[in-house]
C-alpha positions in Angstrom: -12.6 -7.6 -53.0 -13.3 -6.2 -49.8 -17.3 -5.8 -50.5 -17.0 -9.8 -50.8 -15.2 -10.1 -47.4 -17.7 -8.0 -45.6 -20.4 -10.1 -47.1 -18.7 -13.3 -46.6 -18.0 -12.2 -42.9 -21.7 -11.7 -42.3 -23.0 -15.0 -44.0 -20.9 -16.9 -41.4 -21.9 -15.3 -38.9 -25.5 -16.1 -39.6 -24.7 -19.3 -39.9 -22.4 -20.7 -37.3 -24.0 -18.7 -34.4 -27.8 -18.4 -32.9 -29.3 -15.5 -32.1 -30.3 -17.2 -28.8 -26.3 -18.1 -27.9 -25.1 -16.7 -24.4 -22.0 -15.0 -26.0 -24.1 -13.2 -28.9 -23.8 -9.6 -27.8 -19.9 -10.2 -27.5 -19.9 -11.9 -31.0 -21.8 -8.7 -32.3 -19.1 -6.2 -30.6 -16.4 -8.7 -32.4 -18.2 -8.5 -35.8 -18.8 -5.0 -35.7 -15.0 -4.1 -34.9 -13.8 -6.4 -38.0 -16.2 -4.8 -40.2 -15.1 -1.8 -38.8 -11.6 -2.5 -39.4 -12.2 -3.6 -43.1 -13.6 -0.2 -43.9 -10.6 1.4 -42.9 -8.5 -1.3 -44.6 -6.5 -2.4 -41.0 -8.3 -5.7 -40.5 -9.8 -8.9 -42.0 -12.8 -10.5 -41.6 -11.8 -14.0 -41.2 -9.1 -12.4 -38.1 -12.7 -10.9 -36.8 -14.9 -14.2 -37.1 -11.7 -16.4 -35.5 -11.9 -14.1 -32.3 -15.9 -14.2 -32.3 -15.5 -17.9 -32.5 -13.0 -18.1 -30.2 -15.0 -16.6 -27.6 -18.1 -18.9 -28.3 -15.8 -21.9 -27.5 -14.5 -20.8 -24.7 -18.1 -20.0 -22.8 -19.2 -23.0 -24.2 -16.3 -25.1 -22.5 -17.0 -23.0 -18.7 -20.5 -23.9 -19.5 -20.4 -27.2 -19.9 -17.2 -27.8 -17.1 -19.7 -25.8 -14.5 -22.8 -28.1 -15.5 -20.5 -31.5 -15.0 -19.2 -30.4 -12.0 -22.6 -28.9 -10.0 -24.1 -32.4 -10.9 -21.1 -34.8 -9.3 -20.5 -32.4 -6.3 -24.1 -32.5 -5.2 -24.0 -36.6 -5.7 -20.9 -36.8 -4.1 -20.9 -34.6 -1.5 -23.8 -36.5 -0.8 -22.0 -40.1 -0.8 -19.4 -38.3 1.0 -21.7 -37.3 4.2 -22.6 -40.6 4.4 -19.3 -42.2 5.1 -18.4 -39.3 7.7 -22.0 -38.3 8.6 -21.1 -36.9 12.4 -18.0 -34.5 10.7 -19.7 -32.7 7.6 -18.1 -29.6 8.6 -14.6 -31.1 8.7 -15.4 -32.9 5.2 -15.4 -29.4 3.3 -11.9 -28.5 5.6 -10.9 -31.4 3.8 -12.2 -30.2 0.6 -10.9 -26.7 0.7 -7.1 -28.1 1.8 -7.4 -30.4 -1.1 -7.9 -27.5 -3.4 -4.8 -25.4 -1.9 -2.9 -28.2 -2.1 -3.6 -29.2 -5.3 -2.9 -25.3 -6.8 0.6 -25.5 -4.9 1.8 -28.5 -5.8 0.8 -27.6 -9.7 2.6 -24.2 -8.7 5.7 -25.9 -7.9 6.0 -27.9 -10.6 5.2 -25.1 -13.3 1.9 -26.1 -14.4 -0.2 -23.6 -12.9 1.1 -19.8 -12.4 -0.2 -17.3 -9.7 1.2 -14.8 -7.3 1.7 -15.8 -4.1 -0.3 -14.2 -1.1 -0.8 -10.4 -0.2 -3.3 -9.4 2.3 -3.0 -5.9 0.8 -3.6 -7.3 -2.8 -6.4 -9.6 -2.2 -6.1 -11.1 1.2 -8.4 -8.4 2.4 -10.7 -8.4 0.0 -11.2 -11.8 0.4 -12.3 -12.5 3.3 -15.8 -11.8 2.6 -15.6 -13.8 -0.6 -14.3 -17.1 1.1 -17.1 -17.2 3.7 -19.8 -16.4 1.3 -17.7 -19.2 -1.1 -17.8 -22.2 2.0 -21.0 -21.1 3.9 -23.1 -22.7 1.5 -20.8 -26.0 1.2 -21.5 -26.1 5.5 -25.1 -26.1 5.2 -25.2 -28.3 2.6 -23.6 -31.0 3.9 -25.5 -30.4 7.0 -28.6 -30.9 5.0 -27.5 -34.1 3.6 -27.6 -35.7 6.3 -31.1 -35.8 6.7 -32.6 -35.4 3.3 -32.1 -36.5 -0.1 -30.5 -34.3 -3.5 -33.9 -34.2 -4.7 -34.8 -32.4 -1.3 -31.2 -29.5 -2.2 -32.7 -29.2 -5.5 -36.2 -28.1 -4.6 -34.9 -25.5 -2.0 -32.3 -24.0 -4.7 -35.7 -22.3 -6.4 -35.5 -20.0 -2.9 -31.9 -19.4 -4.3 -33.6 -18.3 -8.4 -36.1 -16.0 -6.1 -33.9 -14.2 -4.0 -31.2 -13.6 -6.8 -33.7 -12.1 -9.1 -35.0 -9.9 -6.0 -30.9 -8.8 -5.3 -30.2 -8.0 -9.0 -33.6 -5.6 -8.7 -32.2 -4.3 -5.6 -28.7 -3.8 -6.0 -28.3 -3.9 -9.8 -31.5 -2.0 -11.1 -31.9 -5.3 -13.4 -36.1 -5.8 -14.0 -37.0 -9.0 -15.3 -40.5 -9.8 -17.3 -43.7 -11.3 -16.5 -42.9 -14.7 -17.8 -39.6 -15.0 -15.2 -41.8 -14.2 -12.3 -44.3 -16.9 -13.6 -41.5 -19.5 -13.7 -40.3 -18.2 -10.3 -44.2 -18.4 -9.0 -44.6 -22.0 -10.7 -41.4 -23.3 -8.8 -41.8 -21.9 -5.2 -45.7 -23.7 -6.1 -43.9 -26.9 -6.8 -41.6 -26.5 -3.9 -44.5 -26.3 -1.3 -46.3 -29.0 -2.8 -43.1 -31.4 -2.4 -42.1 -29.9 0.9 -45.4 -31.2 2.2 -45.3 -34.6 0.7 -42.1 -35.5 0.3 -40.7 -39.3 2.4 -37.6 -37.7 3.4 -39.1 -34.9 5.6 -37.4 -33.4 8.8 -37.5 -30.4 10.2 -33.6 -30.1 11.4 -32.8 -30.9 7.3 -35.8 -28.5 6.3 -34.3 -26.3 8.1 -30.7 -26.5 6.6 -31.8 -26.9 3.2 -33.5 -23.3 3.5 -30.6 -21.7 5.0 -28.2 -23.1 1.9 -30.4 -21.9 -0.7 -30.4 -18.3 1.3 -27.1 -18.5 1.6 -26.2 -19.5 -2.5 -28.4 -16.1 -3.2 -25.7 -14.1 -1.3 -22.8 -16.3 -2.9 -24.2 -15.7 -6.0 -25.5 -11.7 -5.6 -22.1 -11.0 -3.4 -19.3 -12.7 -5.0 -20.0 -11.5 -8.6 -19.8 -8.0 -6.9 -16.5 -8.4 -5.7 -14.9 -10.4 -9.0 -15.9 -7.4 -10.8 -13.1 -5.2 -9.0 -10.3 -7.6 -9.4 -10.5 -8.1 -12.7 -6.6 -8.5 -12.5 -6.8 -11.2 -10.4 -6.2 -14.5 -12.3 -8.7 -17.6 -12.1 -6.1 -19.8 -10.3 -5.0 -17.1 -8.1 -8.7 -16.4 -6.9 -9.8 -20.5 -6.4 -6.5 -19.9 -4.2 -7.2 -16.9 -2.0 -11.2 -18.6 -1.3 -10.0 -21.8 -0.4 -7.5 -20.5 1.4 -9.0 -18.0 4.0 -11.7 -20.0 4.2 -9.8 -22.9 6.0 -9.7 -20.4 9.3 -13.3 -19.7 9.3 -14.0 -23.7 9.0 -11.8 -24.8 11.7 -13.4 -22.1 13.5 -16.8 -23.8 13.2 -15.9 -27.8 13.3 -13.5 -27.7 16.3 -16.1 -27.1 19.1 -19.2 -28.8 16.9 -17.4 -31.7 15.8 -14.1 -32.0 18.1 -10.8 -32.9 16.5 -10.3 -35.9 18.8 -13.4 -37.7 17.2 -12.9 -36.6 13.9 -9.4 -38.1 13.9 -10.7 -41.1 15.5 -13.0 -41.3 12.9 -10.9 -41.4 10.1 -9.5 -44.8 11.2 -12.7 -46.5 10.9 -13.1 -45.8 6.9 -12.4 -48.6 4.7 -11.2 -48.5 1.5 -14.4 -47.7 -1.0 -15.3 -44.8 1.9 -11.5 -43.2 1.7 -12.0 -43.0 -2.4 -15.8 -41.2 -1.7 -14.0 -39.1 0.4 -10.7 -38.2 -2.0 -13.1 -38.0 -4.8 -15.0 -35.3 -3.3 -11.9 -33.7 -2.9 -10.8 -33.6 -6.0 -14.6 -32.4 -7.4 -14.2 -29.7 -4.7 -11.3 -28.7 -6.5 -13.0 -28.6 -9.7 -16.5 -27.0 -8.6 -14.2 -24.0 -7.3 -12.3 -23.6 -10.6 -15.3 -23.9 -13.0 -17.6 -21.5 -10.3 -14.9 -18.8 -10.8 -14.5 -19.2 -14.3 -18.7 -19.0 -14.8 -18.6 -16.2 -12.3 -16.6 -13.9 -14.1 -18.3 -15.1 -17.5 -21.6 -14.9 -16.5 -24.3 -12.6 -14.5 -25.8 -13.4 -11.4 -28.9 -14.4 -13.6 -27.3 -16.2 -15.7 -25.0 -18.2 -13.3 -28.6 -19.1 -11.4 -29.9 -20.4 -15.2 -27.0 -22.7 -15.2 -28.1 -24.2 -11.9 -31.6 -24.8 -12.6 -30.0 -26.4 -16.1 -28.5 -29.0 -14.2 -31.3 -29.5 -11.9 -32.8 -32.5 -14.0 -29.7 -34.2 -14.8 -29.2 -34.2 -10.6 -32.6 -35.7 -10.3 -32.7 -38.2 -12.5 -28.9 -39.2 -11.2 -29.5 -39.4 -7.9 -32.6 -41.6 -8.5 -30.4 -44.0 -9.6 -27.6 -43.9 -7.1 -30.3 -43.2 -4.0 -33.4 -44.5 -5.2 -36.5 -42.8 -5.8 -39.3 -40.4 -4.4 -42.2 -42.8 -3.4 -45.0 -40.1 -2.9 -46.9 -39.4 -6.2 -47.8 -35.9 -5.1 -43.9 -35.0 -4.0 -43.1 -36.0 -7.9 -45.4 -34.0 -9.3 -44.4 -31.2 -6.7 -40.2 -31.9 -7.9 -41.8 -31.5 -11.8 -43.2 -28.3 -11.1 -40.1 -27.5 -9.7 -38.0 -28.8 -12.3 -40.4 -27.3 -15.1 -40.5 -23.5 -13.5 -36.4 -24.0 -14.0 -36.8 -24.7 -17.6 -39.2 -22.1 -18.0 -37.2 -19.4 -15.8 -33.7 -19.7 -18.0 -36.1 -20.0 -21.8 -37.6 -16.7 -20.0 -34.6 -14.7 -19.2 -32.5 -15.8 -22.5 -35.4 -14.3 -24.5 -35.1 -11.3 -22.5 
């Protein structure tokens, strides 16, 4: 009877899950502990398979919450600019109130549990978190207002590079040929764009360079510090980034962007602006709960994979919203591009 469990427990786990899954070395521990446990007669296999499953689902779900919400952010954030295009500083203040509202308002009402601020137990560590968290939110918005999502997309492959250059540097992590072929192919494709493309400017160049340098050192520099809170729940994290970084914001807008005409400003919105405006709230919101949840269930790597995945679905979106590239050799340029992302996450999966 239990030869026929072990063997049932392996034929479904041929069957229900790829080799090529992202959870697949944590299925393998699972499997090996049930078959373990069967052995020594304290376990079942279908107890083994549910938790294998389980954990599938459950990447599958942060996955696919973290693709949805990189996609709208970047097209809202850039509808957003547009309605408030002299303030983009005080638009993420916005955001990042939002989102500490939003968790203490669920708090209140019992739907979301967390413990409530300690600068010994996590203020202090975050501090370093929440400015690599909003830094790149700044200089994106900046960048929006001069060039198109198209434009943030092509100067995220100086984000792949630099990410795979920290996890050599700091994590030891050596990568094959094939991902420094995809890497080569897109920073190829980004220079081809970047000298064709309709929407140039310097000042937005310029931005858009610093946000993907900046994303490497969110991605490289937050993982870090995740790893030694591990008890340190999701809510509670999303709460202590958005929080501090509110300070370090206000500290930036107030003598860029004045408080007298931002306020002023806000009175001049009409109706379809203020729902932009809200919306990109509440995706701000989102976009910090499903980073943090792919942060601590992904590498650094594989975190950057799931950016260039929703790359094309960005493109091809904001087409529609924003209209088009007109310059033949800037498409073929944002392919390349496109194409060295494909071929960067096939690479590193197969590693």
């Amino acid at each position: 009877e239990r030869e026929r469990e072990r063997e049932s427990l392996l034929a479904m786990a041929a069957t229900s899950l790829p080799t090529s899954h992202p959870a697949t070395e944590e299925r393998d521990v699972l499997l090996k502990n049930g078959l373990a446990d069967l052995e020594k007669g304290r376990g079942s296999a279908p107890a083994a398979f549910a938790d294998a499953s389980s954990s599938s689902a459950r990447l599958a779900a942060i996955i696919l919450l973290q693709l949805g919400m990189s996609v709208s952010m970047s097209l809202v954030n850039k509808a957003a600019v547009g309605r408030m295009p002299d303030y983009p500083i005080f638009l993420v203040v916005l955001q990042t109130v939002a989102t500490v509202v939003i968790l203490e308002v669920g708090k209140k009402l019992k739907y979301l549990d967390y413990n409530d601020f300690s600068w010994q137990n996590g203020g202090k560590q975050f501090v370093g978190v929440s400015i690599a968290f909003v830094t790149p939110m700044v200089f994106s918005m900046l960048a929006f207002k001069y060039v198109s999502v198209q434009t943030i997309v092509v100067f995220r492959q100086i984000t792949t590079a630099l990410t795979l250059a920290g996890e050599f540097a700091f994590f030891q992590r050596v990568a094959g040929h094939l991902v420094y072929g995809s890497v080569g192919m897109g920073i190829l494709g980004g220079l081809i764009y970047a000298t064709s493309a309709s929407d140039y400017s310097f000042v937005g160049y310029f931005w858009s360079f610093v946000y993907a340098v900046s994303m490497a050192v969110n991605c490289l520099y937050i993982k870090k510090i995740f790893n030694q809170l591990p008890q340190m729940s999701n809510f509670e994290k999303t709460y202590y980034q958005n929080l501090e970084a509110i300070p370090f914001l206000l500290v930036l807008a107030l003598p860029t962007e004045g408080l007298g005409g931002f306020l002023g400003h806000l009175t001049t919105i009409n109706f379809w602006g203020w729902c932009i405006i809200l919306f990109s709230c509440v995706a701000g919101f989102g976009i910090s709960i499903s980073g943090i949840l792919a942060r601590d269930s992904l590498s650094p790597t594989a975190f950057n994979i799931l950016g260039n995945c929703s790359k094309p679905m960005t493109v091809v979106m904001s087409f529609f919203i924003f209209g088009a590239e007109t310059s033949a050799a800037a498409l073929i340029g944002l392919g390349l591009v496109l194409a060295a992302g494909i071929l960067y996450s096939y690479a590193t999966q197969k590693k």
